[in-house]
BALOBA-1460 file (C-alpha; in Angstrom, 3 decimals):
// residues 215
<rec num="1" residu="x" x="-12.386" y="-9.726" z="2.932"/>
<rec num="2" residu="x" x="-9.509" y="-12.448" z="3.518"/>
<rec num="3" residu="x" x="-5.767" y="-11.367" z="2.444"/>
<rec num="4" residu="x" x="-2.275" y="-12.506" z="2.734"/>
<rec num="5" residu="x" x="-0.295" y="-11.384" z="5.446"/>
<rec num="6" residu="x" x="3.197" y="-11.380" z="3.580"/>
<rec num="7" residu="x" x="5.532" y="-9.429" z="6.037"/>
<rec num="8" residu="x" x="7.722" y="-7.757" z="5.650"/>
<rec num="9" residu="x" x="4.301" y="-6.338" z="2.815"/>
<rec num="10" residu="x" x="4.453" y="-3.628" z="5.994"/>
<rec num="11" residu="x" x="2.867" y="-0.894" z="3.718"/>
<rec num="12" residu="x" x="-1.087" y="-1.742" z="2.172"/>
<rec num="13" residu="x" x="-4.149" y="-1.038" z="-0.122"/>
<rec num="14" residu="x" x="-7.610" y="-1.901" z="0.524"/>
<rec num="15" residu="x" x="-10.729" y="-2.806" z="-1.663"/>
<rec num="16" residu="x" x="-11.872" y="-1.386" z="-5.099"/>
<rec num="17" residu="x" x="-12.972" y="1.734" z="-5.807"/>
<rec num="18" residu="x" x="-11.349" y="5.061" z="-6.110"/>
<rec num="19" residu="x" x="-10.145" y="6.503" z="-2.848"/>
<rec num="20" residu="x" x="-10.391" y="9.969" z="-2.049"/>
<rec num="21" residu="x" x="-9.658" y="11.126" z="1.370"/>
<rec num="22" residu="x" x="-13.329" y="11.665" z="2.375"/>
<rec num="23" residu="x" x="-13.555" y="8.569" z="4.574"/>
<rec num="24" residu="x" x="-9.539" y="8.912" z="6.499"/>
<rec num="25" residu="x" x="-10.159" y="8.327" z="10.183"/>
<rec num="26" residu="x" x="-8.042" y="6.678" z="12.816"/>
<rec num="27" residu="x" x="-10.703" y="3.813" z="13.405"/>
<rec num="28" residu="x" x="-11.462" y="3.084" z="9.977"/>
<rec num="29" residu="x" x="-7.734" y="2.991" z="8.922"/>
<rec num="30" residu="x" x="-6.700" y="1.230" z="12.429"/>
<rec num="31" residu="x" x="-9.647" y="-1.456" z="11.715"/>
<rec num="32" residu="x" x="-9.144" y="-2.264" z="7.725"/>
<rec num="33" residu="x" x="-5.051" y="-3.156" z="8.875"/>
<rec num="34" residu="x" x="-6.063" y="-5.261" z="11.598"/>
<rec num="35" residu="x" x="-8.554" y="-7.173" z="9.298"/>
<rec num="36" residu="x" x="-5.859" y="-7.365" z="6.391"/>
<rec num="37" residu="x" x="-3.551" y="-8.825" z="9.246"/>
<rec num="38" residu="x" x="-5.672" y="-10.961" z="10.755"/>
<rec num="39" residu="x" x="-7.070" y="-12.433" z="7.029"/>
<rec num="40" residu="x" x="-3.401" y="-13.083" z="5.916"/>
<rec num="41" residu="x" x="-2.204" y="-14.555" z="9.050"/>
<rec num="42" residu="x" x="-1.940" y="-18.122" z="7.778"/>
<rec num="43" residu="x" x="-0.806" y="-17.322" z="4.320"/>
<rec num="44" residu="x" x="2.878" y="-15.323" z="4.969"/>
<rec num="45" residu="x" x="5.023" y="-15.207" z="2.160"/>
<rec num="46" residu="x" x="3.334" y="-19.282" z="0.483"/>
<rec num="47" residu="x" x="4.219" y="-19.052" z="-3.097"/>
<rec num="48" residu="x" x="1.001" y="-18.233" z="-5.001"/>
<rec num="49" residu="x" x="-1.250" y="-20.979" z="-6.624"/>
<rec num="50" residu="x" x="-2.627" y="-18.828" z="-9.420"/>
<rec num="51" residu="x" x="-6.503" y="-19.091" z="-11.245"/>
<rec num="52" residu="x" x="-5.976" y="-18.961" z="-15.093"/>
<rec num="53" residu="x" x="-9.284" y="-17.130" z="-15.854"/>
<rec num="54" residu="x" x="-11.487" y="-14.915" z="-14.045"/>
<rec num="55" residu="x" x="-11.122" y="-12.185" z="-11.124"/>
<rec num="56" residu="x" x="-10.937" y="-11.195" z="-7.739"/>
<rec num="57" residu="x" x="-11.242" y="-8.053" z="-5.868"/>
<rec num="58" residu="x" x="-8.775" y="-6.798" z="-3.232"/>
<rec num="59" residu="x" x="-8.634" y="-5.104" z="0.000"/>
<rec num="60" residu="x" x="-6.363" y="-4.020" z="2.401"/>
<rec num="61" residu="x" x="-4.377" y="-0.824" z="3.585"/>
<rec num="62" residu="x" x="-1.484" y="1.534" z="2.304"/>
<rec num="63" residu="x" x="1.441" y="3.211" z="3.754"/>
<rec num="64" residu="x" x="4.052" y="5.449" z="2.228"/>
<rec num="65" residu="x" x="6.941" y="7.364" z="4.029"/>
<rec num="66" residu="x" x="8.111" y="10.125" z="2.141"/>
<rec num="67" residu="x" x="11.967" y="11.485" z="3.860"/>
<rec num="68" residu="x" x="14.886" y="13.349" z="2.141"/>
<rec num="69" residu="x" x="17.117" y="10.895" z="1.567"/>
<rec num="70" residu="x" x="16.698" y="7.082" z="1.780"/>
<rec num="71" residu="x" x="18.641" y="6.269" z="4.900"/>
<rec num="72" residu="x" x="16.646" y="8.462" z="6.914"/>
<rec num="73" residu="x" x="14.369" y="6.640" z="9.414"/>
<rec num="74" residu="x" x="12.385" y="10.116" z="10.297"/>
<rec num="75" residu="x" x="9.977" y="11.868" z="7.734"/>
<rec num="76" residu="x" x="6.304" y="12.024" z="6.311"/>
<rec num="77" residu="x" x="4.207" y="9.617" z="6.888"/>
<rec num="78" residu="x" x="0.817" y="8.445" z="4.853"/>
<rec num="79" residu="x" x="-0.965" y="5.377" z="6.130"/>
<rec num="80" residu="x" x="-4.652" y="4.952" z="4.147"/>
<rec num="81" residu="x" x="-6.716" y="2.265" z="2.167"/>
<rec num="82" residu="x" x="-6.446" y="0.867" z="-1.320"/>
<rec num="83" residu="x" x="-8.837" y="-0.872" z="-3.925"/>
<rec num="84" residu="x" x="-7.573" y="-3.652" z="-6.122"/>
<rec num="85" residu="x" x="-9.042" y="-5.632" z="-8.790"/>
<rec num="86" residu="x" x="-7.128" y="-8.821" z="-10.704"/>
<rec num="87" residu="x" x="-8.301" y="-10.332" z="-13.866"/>
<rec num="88" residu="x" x="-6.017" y="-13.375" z="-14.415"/>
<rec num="89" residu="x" x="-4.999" y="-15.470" z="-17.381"/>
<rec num="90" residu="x" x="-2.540" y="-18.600" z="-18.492"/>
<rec num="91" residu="x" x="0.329" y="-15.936" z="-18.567"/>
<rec num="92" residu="x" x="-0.545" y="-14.353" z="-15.139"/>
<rec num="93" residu="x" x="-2.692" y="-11.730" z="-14.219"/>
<rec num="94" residu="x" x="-3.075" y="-7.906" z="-14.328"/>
<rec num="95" residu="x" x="-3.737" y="-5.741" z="-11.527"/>
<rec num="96" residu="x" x="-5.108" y="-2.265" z="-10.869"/>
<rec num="97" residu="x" x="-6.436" y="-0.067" z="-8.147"/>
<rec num="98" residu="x" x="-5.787" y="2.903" z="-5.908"/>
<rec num="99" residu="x" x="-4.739" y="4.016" z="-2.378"/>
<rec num="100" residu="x" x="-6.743" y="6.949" z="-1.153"/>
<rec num="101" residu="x" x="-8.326" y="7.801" z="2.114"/>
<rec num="102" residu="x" x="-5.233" y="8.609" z="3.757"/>
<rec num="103" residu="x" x="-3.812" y="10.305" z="7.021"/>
<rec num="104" residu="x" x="-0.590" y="12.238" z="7.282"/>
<rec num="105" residu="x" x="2.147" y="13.557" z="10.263"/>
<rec num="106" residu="x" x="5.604" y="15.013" z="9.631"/>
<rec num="107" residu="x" x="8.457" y="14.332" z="11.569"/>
<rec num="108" residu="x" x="7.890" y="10.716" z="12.875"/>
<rec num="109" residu="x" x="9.881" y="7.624" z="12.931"/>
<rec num="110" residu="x" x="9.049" y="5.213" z="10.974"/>
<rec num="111" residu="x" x="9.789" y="2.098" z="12.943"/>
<rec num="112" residu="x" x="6.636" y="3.477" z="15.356"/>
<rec num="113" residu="x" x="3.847" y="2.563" z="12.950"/>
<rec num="114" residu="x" x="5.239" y="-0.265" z="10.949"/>
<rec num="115" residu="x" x="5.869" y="-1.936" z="14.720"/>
<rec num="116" residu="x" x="2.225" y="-1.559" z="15.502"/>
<rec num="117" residu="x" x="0.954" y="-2.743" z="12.106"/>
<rec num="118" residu="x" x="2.967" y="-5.796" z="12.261"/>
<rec num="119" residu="x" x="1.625" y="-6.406" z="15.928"/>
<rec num="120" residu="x" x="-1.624" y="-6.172" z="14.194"/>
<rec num="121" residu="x" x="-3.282" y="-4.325" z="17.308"/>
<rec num="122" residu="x" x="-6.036" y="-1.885" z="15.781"/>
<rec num="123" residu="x" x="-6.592" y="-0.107" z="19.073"/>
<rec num="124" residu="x" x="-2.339" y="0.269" z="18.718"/>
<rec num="125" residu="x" x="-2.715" y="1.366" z="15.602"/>
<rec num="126" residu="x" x="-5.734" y="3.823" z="16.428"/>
<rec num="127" residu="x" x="-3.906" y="5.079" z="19.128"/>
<rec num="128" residu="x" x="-0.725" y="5.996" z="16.727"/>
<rec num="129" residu="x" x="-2.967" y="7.879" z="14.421"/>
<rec num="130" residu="x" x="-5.091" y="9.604" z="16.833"/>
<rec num="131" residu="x" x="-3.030" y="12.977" z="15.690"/>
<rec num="132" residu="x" x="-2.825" y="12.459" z="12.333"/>
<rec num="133" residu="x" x="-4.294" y="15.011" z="9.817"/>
<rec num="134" residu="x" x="-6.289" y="14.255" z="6.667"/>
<rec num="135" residu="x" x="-4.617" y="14.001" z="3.289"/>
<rec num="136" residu="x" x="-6.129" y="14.155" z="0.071"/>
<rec num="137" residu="x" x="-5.858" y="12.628" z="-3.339"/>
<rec num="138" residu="x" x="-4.910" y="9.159" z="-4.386"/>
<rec num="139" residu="x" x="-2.815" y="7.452" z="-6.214"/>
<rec num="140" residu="x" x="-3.175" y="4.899" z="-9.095"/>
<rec num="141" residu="x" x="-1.813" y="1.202" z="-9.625"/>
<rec num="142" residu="x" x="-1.676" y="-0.285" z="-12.802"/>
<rec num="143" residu="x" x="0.113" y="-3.353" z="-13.962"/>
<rec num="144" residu="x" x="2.077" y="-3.355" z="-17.278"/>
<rec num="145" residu="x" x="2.913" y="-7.055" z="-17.786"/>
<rec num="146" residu="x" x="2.944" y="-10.305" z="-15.484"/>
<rec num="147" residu="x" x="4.665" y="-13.576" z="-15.280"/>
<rec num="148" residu="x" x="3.099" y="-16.431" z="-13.549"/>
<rec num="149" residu="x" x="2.588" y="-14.611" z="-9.752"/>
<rec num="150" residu="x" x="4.616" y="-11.445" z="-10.265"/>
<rec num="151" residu="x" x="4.134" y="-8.907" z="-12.181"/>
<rec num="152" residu="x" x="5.217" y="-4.743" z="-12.708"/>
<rec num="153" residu="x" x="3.319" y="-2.045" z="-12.035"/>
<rec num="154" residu="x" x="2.973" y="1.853" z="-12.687"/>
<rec num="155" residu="x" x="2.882" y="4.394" z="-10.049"/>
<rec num="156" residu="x" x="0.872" y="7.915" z="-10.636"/>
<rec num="157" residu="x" x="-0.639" y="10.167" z="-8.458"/>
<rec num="158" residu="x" x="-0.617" y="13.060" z="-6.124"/>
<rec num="159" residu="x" x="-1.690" y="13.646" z="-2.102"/>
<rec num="160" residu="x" x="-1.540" y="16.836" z="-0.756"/>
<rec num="161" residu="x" x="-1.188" y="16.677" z="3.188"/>
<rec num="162" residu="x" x="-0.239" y="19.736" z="5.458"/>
<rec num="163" residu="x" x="-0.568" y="22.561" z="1.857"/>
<rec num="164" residu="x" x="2.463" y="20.302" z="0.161"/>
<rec num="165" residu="x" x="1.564" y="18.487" z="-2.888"/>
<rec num="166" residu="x" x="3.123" y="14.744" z="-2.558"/>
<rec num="167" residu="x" x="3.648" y="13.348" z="-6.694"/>
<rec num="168" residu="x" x="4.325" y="9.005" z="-6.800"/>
<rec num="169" residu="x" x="5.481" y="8.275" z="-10.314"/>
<rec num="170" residu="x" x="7.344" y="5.759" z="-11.491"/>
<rec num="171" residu="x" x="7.064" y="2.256" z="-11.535"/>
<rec num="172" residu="x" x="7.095" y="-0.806" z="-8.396"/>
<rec num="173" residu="x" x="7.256" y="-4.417" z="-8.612"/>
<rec num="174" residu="x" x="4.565" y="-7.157" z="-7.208"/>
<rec num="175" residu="x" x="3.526" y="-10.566" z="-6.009"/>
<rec num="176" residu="x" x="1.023" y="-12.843" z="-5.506"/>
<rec num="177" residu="x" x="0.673" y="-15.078" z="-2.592"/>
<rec num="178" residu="x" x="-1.485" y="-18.031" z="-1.308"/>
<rec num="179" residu="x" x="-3.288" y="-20.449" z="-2.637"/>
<rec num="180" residu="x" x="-6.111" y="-19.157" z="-5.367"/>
<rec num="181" residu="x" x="-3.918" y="-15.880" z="-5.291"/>
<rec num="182" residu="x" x="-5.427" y="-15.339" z="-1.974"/>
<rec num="183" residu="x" x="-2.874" y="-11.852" z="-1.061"/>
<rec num="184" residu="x" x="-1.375" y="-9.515" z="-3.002"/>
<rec num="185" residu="x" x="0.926" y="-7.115" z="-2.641"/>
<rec num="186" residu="x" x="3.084" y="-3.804" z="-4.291"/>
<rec num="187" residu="x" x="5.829" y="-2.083" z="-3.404"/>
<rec num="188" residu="x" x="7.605" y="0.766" z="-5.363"/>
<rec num="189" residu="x" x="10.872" y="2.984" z="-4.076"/>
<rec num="190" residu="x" x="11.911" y="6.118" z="-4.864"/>
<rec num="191" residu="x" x="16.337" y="7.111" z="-4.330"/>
<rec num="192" residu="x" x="18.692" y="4.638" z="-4.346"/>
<rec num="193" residu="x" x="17.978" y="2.005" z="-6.924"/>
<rec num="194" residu="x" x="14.058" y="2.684" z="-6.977"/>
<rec num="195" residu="x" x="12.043" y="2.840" z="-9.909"/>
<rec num="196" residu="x" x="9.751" y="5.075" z="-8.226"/>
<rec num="197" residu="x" x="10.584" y="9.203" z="-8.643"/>
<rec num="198" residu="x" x="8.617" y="11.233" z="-5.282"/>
<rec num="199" residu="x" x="8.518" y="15.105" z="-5.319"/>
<rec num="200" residu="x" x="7.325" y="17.230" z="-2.380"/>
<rec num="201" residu="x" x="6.277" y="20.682" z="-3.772"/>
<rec num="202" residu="x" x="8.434" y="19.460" z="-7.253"/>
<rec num="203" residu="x" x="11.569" y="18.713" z="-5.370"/>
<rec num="204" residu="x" x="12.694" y="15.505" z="-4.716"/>
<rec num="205" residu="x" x="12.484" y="13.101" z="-2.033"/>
<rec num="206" residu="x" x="13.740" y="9.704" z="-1.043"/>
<rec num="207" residu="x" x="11.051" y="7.275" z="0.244"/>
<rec num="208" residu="x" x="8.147" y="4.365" z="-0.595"/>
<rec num="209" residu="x" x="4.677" y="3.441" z="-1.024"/>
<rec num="210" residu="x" x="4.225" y="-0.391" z="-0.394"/>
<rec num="211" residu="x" x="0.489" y="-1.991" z="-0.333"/>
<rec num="212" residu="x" x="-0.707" y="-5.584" z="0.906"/>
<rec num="213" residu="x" x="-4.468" y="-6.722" z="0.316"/>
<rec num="214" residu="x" x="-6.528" y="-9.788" z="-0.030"/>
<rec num="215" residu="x" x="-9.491" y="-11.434" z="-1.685"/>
């Protein structure tokens, strides 16, 4: 695995496959962030050099904070992996994947987690999760149409943590960075002027989903 460390890409996917919730624990989630930050450490935010033809499989982690309005800094929070695959072309290149395999807490600040992730400490990270409960579900990434290293996406999918049912729709934006397209990352918002819409038990909610991942 090698991605692109693009912070502020503070909230990540991880390889290809759909994600389910069956393999969520602390260590595996606290050890795929520390390899997506260590693998994109010397890319950042490099414009991407991108392949005209063939693919490349992603992986990473995920985060998403779900709150009730969007200038709240305490709320839900859903840290997981992702699975990504590219196919590119002349025009750009389309994307799709999922974030699954997630763990959940209610009332926490955000600031706590994203901190540790961008310290890129998994026994910090570990630590931070340690009382985090299972969540279940995923939710699906699709692009609808690129340009050269960015590109749209849609947003669809449910995860039910603590009995409430948590729906993503929408759509997000993202990017491409490095050299060979070597990280990747997507980023939708839901309130204010997000393109993302986020129920919790069909009302709705302020909040984001954001992925970064890596050949």
């Amino acid at each position: 695995m090698s991605c692109a460390r693009a912070l502020p890409f503070v909230l990540l996917l991880s390889a290809c496959a759909a994600q389910s919730g069956s393999n969520a624990s602390p260590e595996v989630i606290a050890s795929s962030v520390a390899d997506v930050i260590a693998d994109l450490s010397g890319v950042g935010a490099a414009p991407a050099t991108m392949p005209t033809s063939g693919g490349a499989t992603y992986a990473g982690y995920a985060t998403a904070f779900v709150k009730e309005t969007i200038t709240d800094q305490i709320g839900r929070q859903l840290v997981g992996t992702a699975a990504l695959d590219a196919t590119f072309t002349a025009a750009g290149a389309r994307i799709d994947g999922s974030v699954g395999n997630m763990l959940g807490k209610t009332g926490v600040n955000q600031t706590e987690l994203f901190s540790a992730i961008q310290n890129g400490h998994a026994g910090d990270i570990e630590n931070i999760l340690a009382d985090y409960s299972e969540a279940t579900g995923q939710i699906a990434v699709e692009s609808t149409g690129a340009s050269g290293a960015n590109f749209e996406v849609t947003i669809d999918g449910t995860i039910t943590h603590e009995g409430d049912a948590l729906h993503f729709d929408g759509r997000g934006t993202g990017n491409f960075s490095g050299d060979g397209a070597t990280g990747v990352q997507v980023t939708g918002t839901a309130g204010g002027a997000g393109n993302m819409t986020l129920t919790e038990n069909n009302s709705l909610r302020a909040g984001t989903l954001a992925v970064v991942a890596a050949q």
